[in-house]
C-alpha positions as YAML, in Angstrom:
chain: A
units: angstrom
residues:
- id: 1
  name: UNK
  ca: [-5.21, -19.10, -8.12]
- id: 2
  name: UNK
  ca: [-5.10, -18.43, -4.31]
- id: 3
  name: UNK
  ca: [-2.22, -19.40, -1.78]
- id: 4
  name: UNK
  ca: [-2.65, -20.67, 1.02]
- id: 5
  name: UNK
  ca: [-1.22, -18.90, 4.05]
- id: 6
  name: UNK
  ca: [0.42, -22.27, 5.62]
- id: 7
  name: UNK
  ca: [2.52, -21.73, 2.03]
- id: 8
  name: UNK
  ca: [4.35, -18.96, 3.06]
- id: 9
  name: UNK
  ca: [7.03, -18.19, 5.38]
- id: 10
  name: UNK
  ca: [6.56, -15.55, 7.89]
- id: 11
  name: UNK
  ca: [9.29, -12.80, 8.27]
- id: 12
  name: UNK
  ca: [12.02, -13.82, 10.24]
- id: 13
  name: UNK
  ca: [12.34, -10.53, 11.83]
- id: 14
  name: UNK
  ca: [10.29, -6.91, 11.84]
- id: 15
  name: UNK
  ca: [12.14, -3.63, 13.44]
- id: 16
  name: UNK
  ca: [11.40, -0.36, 13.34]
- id: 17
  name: UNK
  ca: [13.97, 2.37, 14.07]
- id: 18
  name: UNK
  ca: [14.02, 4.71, 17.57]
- id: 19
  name: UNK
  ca: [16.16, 7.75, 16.38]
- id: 20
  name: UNK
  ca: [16.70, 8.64, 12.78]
- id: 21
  name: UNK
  ca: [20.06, 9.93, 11.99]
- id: 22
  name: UNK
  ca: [20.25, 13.76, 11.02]
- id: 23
  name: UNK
  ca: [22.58, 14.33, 7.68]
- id: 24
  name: UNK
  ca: [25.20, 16.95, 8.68]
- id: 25
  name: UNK
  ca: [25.16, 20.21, 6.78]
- id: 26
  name: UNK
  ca: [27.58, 20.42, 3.54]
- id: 27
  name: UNK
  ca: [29.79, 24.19, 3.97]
- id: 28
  name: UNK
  ca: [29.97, 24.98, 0.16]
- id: 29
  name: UNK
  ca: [33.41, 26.49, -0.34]
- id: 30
  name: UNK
  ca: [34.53, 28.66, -3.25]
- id: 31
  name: UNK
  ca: [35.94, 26.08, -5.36]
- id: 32
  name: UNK
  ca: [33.58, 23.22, -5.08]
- id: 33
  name: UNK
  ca: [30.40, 25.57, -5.42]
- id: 34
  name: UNK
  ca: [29.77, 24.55, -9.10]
- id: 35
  name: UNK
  ca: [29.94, 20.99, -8.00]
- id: 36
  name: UNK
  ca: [27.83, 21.39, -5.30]
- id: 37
  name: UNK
  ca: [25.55, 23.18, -7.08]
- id: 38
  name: UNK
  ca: [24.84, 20.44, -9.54]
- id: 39
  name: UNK
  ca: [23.93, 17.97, -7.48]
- id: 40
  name: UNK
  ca: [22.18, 19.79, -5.92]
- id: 41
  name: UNK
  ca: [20.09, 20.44, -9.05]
- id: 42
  name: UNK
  ca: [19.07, 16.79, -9.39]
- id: 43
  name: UNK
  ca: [15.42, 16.11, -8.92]
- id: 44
  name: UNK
  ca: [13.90, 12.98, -8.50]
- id: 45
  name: UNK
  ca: [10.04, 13.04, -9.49]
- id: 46
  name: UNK
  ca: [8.15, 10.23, -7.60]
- id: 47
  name: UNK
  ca: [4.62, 9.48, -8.16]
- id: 48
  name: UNK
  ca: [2.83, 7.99, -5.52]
- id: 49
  name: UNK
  ca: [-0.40, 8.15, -3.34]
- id: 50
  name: UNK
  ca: [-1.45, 11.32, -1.35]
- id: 51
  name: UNK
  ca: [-1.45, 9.23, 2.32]
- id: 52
  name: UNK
  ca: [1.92, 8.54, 1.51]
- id: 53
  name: UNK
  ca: [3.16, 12.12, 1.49]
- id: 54
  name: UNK
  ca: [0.76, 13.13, 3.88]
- id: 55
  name: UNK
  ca: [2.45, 14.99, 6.82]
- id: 56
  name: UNK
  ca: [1.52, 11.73, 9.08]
- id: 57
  name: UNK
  ca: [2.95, 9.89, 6.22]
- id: 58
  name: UNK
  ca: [6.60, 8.27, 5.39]
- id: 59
  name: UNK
  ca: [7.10, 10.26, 2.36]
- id: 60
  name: UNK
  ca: [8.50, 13.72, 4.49]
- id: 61
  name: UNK
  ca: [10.75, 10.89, 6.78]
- id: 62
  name: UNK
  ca: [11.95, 9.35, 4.10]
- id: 63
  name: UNK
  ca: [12.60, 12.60, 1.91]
- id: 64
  name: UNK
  ca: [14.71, 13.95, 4.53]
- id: 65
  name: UNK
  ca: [17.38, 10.60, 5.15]
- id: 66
  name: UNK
  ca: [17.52, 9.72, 1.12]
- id: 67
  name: UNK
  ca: [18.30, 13.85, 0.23]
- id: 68
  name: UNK
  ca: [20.89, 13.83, 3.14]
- id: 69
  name: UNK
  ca: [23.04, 10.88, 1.49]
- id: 70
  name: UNK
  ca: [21.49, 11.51, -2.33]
- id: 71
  name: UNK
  ca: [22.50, 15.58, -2.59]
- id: 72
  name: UNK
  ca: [19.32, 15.99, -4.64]
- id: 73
  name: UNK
  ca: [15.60, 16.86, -4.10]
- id: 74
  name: UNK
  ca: [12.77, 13.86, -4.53]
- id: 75
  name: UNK
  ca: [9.22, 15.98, -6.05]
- id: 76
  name: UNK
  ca: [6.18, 14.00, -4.73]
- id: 77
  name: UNK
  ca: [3.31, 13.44, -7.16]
- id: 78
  name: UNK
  ca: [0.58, 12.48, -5.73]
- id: 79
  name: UNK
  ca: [-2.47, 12.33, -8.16]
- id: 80
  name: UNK
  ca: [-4.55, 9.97, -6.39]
- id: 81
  name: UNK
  ca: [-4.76, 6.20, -5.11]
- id: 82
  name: UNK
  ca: [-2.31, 3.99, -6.29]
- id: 83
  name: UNK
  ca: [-4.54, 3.26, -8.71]
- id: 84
  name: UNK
  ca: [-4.29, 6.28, -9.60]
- id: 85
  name: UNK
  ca: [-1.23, 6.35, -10.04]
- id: 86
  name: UNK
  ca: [-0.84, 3.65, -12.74]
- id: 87
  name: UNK
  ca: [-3.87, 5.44, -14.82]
- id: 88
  name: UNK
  ca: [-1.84, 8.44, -15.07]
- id: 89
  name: UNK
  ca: [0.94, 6.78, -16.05]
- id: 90
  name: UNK
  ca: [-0.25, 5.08, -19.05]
- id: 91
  name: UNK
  ca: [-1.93, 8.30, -19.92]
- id: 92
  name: UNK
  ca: [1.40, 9.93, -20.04]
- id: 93
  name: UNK
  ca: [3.24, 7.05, -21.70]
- id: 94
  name: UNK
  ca: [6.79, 7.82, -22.34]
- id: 95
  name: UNK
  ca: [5.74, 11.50, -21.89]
- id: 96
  name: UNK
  ca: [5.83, 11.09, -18.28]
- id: 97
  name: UNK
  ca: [8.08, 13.60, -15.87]
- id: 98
  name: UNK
  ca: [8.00, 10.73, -13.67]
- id: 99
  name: UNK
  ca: [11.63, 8.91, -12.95]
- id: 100
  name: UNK
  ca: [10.01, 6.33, -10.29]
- id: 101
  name: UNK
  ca: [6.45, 5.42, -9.26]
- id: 102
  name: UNK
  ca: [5.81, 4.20, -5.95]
- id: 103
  name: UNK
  ca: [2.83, 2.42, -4.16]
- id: 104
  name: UNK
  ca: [1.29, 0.04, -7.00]
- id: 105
  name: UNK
  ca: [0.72, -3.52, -5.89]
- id: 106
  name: UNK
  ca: [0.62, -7.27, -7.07]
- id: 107
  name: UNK
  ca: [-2.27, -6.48, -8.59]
- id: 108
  name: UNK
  ca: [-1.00, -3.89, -10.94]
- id: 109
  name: UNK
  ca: [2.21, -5.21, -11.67]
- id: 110
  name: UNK
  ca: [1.41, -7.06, -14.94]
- id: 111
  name: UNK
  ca: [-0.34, -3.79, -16.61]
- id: 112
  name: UNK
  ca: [2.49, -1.44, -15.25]
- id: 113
  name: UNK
  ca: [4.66, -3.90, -16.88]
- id: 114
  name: UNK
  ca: [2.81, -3.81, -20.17]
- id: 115
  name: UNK
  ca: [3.14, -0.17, -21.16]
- id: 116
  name: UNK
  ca: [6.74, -0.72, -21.13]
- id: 117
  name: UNK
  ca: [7.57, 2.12, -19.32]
- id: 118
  name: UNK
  ca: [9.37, -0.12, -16.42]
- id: 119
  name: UNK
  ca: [12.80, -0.19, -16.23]
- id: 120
  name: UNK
  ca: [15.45, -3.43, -15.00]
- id: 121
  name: UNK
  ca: [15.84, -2.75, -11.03]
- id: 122
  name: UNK
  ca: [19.06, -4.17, -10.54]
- id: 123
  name: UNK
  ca: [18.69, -3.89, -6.99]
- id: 124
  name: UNK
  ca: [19.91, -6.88, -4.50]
- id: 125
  name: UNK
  ca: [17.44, -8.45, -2.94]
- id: 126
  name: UNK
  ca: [18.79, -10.84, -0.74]
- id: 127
  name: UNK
  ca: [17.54, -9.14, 2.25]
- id: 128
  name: UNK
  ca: [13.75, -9.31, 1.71]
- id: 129
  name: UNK
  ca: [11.82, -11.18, 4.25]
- id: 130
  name: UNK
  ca: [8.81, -11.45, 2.63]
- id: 131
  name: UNK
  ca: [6.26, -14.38, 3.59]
- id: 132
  name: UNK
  ca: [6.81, -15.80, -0.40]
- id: 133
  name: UNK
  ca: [9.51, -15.80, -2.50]
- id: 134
  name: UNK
  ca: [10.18, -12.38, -4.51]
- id: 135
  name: UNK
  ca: [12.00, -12.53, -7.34]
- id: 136
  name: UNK
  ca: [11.02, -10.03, -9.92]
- id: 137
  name: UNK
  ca: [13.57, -8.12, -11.96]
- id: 138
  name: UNK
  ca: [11.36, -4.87, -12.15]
- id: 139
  name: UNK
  ca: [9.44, -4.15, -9.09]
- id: 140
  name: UNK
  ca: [10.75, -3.87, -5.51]
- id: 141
  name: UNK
  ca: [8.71, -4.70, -2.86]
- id: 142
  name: UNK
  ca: [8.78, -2.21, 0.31]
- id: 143
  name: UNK
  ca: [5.82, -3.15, 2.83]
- id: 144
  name: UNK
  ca: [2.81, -5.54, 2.23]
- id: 145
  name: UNK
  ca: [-0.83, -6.39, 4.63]
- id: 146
  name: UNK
  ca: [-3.98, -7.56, 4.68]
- id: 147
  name: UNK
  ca: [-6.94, -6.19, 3.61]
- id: 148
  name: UNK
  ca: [-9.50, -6.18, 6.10]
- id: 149
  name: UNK
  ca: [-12.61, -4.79, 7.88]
- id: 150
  name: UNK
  ca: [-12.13, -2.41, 10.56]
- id: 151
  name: UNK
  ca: [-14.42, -1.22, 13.08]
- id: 152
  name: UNK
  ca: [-15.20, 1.03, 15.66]
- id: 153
  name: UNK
  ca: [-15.70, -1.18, 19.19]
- id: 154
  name: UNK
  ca: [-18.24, 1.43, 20.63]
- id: 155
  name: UNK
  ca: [-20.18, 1.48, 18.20]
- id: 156
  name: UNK
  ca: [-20.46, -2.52, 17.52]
- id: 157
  name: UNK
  ca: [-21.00, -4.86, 20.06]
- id: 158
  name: UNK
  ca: [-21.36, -8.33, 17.87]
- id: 159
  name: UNK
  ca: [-19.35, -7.90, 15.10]
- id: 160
  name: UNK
  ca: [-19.33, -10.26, 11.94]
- id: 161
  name: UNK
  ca: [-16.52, -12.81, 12.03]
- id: 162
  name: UNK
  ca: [-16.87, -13.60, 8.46]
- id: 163
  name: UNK
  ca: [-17.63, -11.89, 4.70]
- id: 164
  name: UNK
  ca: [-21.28, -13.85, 4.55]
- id: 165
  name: UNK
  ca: [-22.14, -12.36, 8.15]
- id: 166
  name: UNK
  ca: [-20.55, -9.22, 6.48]
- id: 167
  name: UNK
  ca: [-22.89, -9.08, 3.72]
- id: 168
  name: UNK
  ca: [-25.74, -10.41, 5.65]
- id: 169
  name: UNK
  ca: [-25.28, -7.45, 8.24]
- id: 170
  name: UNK
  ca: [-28.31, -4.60, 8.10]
- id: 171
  name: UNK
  ca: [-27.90, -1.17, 6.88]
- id: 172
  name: UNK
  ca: [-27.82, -0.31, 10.94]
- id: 173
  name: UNK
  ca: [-24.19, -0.57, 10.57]
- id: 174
  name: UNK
  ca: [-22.95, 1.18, 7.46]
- id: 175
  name: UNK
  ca: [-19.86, 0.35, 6.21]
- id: 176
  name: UNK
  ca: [-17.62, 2.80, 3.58]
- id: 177
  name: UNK
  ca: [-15.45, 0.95, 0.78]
- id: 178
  name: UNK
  ca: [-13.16, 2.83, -1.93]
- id: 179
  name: UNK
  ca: [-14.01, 2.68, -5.29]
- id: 180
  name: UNK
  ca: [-11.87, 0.12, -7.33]
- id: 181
  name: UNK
  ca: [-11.06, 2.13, -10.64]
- id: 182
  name: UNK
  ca: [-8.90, 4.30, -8.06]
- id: 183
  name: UNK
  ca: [-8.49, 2.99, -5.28]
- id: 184
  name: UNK
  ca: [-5.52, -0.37, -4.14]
- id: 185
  name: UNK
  ca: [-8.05, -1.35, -1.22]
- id: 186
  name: UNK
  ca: [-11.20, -0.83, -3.49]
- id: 187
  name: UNK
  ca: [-9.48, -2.84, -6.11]
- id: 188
  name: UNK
  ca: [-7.90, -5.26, -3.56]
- id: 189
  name: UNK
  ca: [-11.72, -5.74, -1.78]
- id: 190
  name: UNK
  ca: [-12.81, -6.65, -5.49]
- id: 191
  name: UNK
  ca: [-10.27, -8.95, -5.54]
- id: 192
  name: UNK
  ca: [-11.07, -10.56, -2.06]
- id: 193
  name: UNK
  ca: [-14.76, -11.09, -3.15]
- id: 194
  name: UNK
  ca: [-14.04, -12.74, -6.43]
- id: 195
  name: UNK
  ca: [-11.08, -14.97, -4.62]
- id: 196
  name: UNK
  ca: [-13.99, -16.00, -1.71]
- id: 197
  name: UNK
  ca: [-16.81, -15.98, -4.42]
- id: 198
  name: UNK
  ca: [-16.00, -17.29, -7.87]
- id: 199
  name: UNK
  ca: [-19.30, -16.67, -9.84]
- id: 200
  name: UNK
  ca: [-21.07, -15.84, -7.08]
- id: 201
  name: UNK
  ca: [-19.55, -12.57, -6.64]
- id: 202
  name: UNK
  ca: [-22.21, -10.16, -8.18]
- id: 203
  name: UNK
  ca: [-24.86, -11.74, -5.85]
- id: 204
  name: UNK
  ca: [-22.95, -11.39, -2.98]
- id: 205
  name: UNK
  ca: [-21.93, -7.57, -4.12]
- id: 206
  name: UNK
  ca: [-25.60, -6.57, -4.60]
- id: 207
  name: UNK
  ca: [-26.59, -8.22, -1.16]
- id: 208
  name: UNK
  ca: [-23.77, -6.01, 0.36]
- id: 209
  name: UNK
  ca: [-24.43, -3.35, -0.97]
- id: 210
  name: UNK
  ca: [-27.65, -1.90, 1.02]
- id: 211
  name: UNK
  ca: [-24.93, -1.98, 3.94]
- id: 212
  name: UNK
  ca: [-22.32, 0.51, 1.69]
- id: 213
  name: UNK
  ca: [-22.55, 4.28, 2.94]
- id: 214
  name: UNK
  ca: [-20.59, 5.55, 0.24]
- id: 215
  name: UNK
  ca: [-17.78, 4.43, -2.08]
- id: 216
  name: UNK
  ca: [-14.85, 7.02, -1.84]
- id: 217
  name: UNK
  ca: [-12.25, 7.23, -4.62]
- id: 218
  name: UNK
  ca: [-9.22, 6.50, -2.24]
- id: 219
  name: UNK
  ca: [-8.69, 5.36, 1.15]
- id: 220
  name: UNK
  ca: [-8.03, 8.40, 2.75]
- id: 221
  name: UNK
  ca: [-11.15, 9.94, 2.43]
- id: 222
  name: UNK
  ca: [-12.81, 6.74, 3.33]
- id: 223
  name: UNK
  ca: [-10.87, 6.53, 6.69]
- id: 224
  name: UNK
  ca: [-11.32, 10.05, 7.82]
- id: 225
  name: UNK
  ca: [-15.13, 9.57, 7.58]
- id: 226
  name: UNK
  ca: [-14.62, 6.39, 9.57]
- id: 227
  name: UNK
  ca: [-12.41, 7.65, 12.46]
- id: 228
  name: UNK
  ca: [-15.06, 11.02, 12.16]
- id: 229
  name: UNK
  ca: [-17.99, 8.85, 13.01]
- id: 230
  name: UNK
  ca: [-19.81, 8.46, 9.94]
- id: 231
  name: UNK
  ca: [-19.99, 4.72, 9.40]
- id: 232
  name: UNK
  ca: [-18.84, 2.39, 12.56]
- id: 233
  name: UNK
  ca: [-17.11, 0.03, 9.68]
- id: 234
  name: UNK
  ca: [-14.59, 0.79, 6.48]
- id: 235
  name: UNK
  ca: [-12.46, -1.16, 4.41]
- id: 236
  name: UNK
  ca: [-9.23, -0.86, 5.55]
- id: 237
  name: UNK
  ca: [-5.77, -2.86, 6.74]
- id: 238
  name: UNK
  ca: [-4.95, -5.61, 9.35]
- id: 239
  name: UNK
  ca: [-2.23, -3.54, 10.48]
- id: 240
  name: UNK
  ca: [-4.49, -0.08, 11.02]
- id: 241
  name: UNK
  ca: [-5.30, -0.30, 14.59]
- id: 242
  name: UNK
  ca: [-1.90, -0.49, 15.00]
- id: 243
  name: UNK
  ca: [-1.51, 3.50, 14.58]
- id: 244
  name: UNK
  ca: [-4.12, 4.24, 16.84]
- id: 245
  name: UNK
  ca: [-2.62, 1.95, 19.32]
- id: 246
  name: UNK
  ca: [1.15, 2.91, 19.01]
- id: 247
  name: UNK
  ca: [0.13, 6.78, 18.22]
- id: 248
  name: UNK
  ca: [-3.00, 7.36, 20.79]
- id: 249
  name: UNK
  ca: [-3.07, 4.98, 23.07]
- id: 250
  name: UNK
  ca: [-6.71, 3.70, 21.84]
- id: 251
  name: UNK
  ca: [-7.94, 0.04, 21.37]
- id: 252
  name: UNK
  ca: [-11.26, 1.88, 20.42]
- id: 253
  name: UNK
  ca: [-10.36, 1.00, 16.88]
- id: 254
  name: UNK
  ca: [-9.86, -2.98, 15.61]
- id: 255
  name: UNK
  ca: [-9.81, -5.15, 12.53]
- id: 256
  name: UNK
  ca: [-11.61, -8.24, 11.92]
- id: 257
  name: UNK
  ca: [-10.83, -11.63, 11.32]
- id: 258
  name: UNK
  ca: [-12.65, -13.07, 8.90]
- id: 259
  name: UNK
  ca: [-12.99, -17.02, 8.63]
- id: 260
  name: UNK
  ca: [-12.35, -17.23, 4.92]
- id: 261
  name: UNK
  ca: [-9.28, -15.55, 5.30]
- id: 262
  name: UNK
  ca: [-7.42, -11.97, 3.95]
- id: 263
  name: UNK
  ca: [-6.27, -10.45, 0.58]
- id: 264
  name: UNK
  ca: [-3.23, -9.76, 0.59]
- id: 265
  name: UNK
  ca: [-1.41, -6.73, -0.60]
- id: 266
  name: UNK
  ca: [2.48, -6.12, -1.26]
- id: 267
  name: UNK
  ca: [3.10, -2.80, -2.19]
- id: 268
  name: UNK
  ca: [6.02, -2.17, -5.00]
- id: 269
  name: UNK
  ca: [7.81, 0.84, -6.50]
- id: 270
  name: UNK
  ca: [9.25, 0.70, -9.78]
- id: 271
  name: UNK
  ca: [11.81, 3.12, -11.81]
- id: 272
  name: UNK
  ca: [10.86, 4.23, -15.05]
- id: 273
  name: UNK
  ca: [12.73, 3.37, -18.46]
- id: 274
  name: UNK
  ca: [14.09, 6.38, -20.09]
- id: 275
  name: UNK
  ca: [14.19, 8.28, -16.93]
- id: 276
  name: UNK
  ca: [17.64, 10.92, -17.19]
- id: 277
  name: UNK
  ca: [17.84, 10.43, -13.00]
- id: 278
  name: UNK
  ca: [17.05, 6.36, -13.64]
- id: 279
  name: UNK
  ca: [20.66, 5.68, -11.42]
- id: 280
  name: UNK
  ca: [18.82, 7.77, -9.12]
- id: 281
  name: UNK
  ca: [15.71, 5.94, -9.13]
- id: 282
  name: UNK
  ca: [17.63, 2.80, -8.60]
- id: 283
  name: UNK
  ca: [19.27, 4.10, -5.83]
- id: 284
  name: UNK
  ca: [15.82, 4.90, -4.51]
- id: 285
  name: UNK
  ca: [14.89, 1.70, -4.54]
- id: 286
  name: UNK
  ca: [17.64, 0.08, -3.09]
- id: 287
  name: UNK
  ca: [16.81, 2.76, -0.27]
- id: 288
  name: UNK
  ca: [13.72, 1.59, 0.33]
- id: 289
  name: UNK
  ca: [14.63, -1.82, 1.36]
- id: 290
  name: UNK
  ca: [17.62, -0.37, 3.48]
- id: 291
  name: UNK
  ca: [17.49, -1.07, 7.46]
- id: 292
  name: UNK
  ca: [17.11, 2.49, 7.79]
- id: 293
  name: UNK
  ca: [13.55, 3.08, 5.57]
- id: 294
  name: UNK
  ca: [11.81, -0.08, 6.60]
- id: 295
  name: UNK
  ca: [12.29, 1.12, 9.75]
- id: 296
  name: UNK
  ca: [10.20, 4.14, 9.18]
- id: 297
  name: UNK
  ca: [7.52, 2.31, 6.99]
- id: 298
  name: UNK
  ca: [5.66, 0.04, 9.63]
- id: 299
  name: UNK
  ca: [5.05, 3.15, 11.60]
- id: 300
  name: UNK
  ca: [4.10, 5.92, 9.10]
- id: 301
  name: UNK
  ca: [2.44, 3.94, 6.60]
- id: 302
  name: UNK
  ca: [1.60, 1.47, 9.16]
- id: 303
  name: UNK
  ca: [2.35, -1.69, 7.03]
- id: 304
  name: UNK
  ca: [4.68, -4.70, 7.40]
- id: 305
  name: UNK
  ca: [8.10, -4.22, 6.78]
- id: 306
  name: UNK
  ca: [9.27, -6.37, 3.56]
- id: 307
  name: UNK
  ca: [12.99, -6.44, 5.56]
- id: 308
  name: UNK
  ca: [14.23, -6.56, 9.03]
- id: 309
  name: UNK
  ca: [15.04, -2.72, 10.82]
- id: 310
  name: UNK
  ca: [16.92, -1.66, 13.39]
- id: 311
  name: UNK
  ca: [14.52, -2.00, 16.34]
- id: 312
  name: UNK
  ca: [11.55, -4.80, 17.30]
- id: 313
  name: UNK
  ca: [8.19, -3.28, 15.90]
- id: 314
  name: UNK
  ca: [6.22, -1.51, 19.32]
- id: 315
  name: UNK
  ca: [4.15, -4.24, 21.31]
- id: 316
  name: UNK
  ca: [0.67, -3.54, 19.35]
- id: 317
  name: UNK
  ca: [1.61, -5.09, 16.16]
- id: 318
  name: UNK
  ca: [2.25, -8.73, 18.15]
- id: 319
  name: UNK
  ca: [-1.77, -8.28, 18.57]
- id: 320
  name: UNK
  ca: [-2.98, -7.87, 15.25]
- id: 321
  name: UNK
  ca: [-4.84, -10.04, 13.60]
- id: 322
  name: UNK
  ca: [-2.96, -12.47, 11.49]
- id: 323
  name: UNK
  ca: [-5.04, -14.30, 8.94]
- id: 324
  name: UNK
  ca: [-6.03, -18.26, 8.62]
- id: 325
  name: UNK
  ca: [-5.70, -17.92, 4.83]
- id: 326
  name: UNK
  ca: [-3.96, -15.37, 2.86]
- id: 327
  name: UNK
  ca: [-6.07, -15.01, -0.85]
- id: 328
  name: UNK
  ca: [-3.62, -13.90, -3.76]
- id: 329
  name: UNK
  ca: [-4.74, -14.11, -6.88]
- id: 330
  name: UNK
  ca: [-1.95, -13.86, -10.01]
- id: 331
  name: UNK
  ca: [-1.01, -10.78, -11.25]
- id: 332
  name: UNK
  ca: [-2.09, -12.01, -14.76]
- id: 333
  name: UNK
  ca: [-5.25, -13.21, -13.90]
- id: 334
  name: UNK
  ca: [-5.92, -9.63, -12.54]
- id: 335
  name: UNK
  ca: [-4.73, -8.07, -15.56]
- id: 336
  name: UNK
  ca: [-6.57, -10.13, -17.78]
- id: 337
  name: UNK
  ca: [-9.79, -10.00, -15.80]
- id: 338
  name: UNK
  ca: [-10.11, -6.12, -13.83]
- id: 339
  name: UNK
  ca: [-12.53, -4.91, -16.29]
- id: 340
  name: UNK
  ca: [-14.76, -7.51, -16.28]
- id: 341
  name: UNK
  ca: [-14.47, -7.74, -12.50]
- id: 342
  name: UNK
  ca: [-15.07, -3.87, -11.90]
- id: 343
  name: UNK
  ca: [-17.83, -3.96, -14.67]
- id: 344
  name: UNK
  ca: [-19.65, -6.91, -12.67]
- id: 345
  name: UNK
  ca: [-19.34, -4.65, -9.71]
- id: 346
  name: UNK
  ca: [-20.50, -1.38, -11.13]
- id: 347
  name: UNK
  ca: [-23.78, -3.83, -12.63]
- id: 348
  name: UNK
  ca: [-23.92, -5.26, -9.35]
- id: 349
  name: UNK
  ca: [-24.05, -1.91, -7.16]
- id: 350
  name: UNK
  ca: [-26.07, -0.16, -9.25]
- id: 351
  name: UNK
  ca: [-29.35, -2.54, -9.19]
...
């Protein structure tokens, strides 16, 4: 199943904060010491991916406001992709030091739900302004793109406008991907073929595929050698120029818009069942939905805010490209299906 993007709604409003408020220091007197100490003592353990805690990255932002009004300490994990993320969880099982896990998507949702591991939210969310209707009692949405092609305007003059001029490009102009047994792009890319594709999607994977430079296991590694000039093209977001617009001042870098439309992505972050901080967690969560951290998301992680902020979003993300069609497939299909997909693509690439 795909939905159309004349179904959904578009956000009613998108604002990203100026100034961050700065928690005032706590003066620990004699007799509240103990006290103080112990919350102090409470640690939060959050797995998520390593662009998320990177120092560019929302996690440090977002560490310092939730500490200030939480009087405990959040421990990143960051063991990978999201992708990632969910493997080592369901390696761990109910073993896991993790309390909340942060960065999976619509397309992991139904397997992170199946190892039972997810705890009840019970977070109000009334204020999301998502482009669909959100309703789920265990994951909570907290930015969500596209998936799309972006390129380097120096180095391409004629770029394609669609995935069949994609895949029917040359090897002249390489292209990096990330790998989808890791990687929430590589996996969401998968995704976009087989929504476009149908049956056809092995053919069209093997006829990309002399364009491919190298699949990287997340999307870090697969940007850096983009922005260093190693391929003019890599999978990436709708939303990426945005940072190199807002941050550098440089068009240089732009996404395509592709005439069968966009995958969509809406990143969640779940708290875990059995947890002992799991009313932490769920404060967490209501956090991230707050005016005050979806006003740091759109322009660390340089996504769309799920909520409205404090401030409009800076004049570059009015200029992004905004898709005909947004492709979603449904969370069980995905579930059901991944293997087979990724084995078709492993088959595919490896001809």
């Amino acid at each position: 199943m795909t939905l159309s993007f004349s179904e959904f709604q578009r956000p009613a409003a998108r604002r990203v904060l100026t100034a961050f408020a700065a928690g005032s220091a706590l003066l620990a007197a004699p007799v509240i010491a103990p006290m103080a100490a112990l919350a102090d003592d409470r640690e939060l353990t959050i797995y998520t991916y390593d662009s998320f805690v990177a120092d560019w990255g929302p996690g440090p932002l977002l560490t310092e406001q939730f500490e200030a009004q939480c009087g405990c300490t959040i421990n990143w994990v960051a063991p990978g992709d999201g992708v990632a993320v969910l493997n080592r969880l369901r390696f761990e099982g109910d073993q896991t030091d993790a309390d909340l896990v942060l960065g999976l998507d619509t397309n992991l949702i139904a397997e992170a739900r199946d190892t039972g591991l997810i705890a009840a939210h019970e977070t109000d969310l009334s204020a999301l302004e998502l482009p669909l209707a959100w309703d789920d009692e265990a994951f909570v949405p907290f930015d969500f793109g596209y998936f799309a092609i972006v390129y380097d305007t120096q180095a391409i003059t004629s770029p394609p406008t669609s995935l069949d001029a994609l895949i029917a490009m040359d090897d002249t102009h390489p292209l990096v991907i990330q790998d989808p047994r890791t990687s929430t792009p590589g996996l969401g890319f998968l995704l976009w073929m087989k929504a476009v594709y149908g049956d056809e999607a092995a053919q069209k994977w093997a006829d990309l595929n002399d364009s491919v430079l190298t699949v990287t296991p997340g999307w870090s590694e697969a940007y850096g050698l983009f922005t260093s000039g190693e391929a003019p093209m890599v999978l990436s977001y709708t939303t990426s120029p945005a940072y190199h617009m807002v941050v550098e001042s440089d068009e240089r870098y732009q996404a395509l818009a592709f005439d069968e439309g966009h995958y969509m992505q809406i990143e969640v972050a779940a708290a875990i069942e059995g947890s002992p901080e799991l009313d932490l967690a769920r404060d967490f969560l209501a956090f991230l939905i707050s005016p005050q951290a979806q006003s740091v998301l759109p322009v660390t992680n340089w996504m769309l805010p799920v909520a409205a902020g404090a401030e409009p979003l800076p004049e570059p993300f009015e200029r992004l490209v905004e898709p005909s069609e947004a492709l979603l497939l449904e969370p069980e299909m995905v579930a059901e299906q991944r293997a087979t997909w990724v084995e078709e693509w492993l088959d595919a690439v490896s001809r």
